[in-house]
C-alpha positions in Angstrom: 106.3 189.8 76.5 106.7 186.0 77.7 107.3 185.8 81.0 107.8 182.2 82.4 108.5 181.4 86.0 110.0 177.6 87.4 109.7 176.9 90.8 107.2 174.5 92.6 104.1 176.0 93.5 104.9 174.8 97.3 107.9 177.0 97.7 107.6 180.2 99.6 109.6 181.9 97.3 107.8 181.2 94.4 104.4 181.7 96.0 106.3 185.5 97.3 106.9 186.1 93.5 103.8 184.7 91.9 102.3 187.3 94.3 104.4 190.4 93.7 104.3 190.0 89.7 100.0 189.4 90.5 100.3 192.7 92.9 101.8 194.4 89.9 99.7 193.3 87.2 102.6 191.7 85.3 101.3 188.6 83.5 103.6 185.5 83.7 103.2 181.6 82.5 103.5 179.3 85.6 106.2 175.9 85.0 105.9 173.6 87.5 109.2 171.7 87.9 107.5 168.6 89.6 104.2 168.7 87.0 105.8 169.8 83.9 109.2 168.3 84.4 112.5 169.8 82.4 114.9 169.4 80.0 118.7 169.1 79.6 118.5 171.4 77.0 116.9 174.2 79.1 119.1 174.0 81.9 122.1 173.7 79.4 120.4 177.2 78.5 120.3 178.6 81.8 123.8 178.0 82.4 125.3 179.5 79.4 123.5 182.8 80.5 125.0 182.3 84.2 126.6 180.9 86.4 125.9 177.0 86.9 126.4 177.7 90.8 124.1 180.3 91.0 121.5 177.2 90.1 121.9 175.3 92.9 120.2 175.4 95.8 122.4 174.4 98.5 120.0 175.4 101.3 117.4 172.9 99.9 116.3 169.8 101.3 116.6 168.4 97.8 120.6 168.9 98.8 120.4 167.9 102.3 119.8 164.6 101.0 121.9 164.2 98.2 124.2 161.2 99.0 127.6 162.9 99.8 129.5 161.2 96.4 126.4 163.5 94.4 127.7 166.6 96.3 131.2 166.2 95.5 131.0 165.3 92.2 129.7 168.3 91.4 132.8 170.3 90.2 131.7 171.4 86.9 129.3 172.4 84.1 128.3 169.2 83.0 127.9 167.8 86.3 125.6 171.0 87.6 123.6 169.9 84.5 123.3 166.2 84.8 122.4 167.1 88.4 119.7 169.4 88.1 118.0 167.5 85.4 118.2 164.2 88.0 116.8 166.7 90.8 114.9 169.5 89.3 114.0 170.8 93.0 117.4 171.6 93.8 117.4 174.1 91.2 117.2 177.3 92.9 113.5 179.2 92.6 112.3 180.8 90.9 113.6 181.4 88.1 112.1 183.4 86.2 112.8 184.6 82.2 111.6 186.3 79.4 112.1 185.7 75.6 114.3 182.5 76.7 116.6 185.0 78.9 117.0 184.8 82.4 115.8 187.8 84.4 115.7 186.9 87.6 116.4 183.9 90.1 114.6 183.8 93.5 113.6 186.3 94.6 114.7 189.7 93.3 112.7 192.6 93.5 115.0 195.1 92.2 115.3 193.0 89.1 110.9 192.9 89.1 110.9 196.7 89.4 113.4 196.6 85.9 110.2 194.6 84.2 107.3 196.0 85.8 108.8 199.2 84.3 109.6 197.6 80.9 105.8 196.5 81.0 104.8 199.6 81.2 
């Protein structure tokens, strides 16, 4: 069971879900955005399973400063991507998958219950 979780190891989310899958004995693989960077292809990935929107973090400070022209362009698929790829922080966190799919992004305990009972 490969469990992999994005994020920066800064954010509070993050740090809340590192915590809660630690609390709950569910082993995960850590990716640090910043450290260990990301690839078109992966988000490409991500937003074939949802919704590009539901990737961006509008509420970051990664998006506060976003020049304005950056904020409106971004009307479509292939502009979330070329985005997110440029600013990998403004990806909302975490996100978290297993076997390539996404299970969860932030923080969603309900969805953490589904695999801490599929662990077990």
């Amino acid at each position: 069971m490969s469990i992999i979780l994005y994020g920066i190891p800064n954010c509070n989310t993050v740090k809340k879900t590192m915590n809660w899958l630690t609390e709950n004995q569910i082993s995960y693989q850590f990716h640090n955005f910043r450290k260990d960077g990301i690839t078109k292809t992966l988000i490409k990935d991500w937003t074939q399973q949802t919704n590009w929107e539901q990737l961006v973090n509008k509420k970051s400070a990664t998006w506060r400063n976003l020049e304005q022209s950056e904020k409106d362009g971004l009307k479509n698929v292939s502009a979330a991507i070329d985005l997110l790829y440029q600013h990998p922080t403004l990806i909302k966190r975490p996100v978290i998958t297993q076997e390539n799919k996404i299970i969860s992004i932030g923080f969603e305990e309900d969805q953490l219950k589904e695999l801490k009972n599929k662990s077990n």
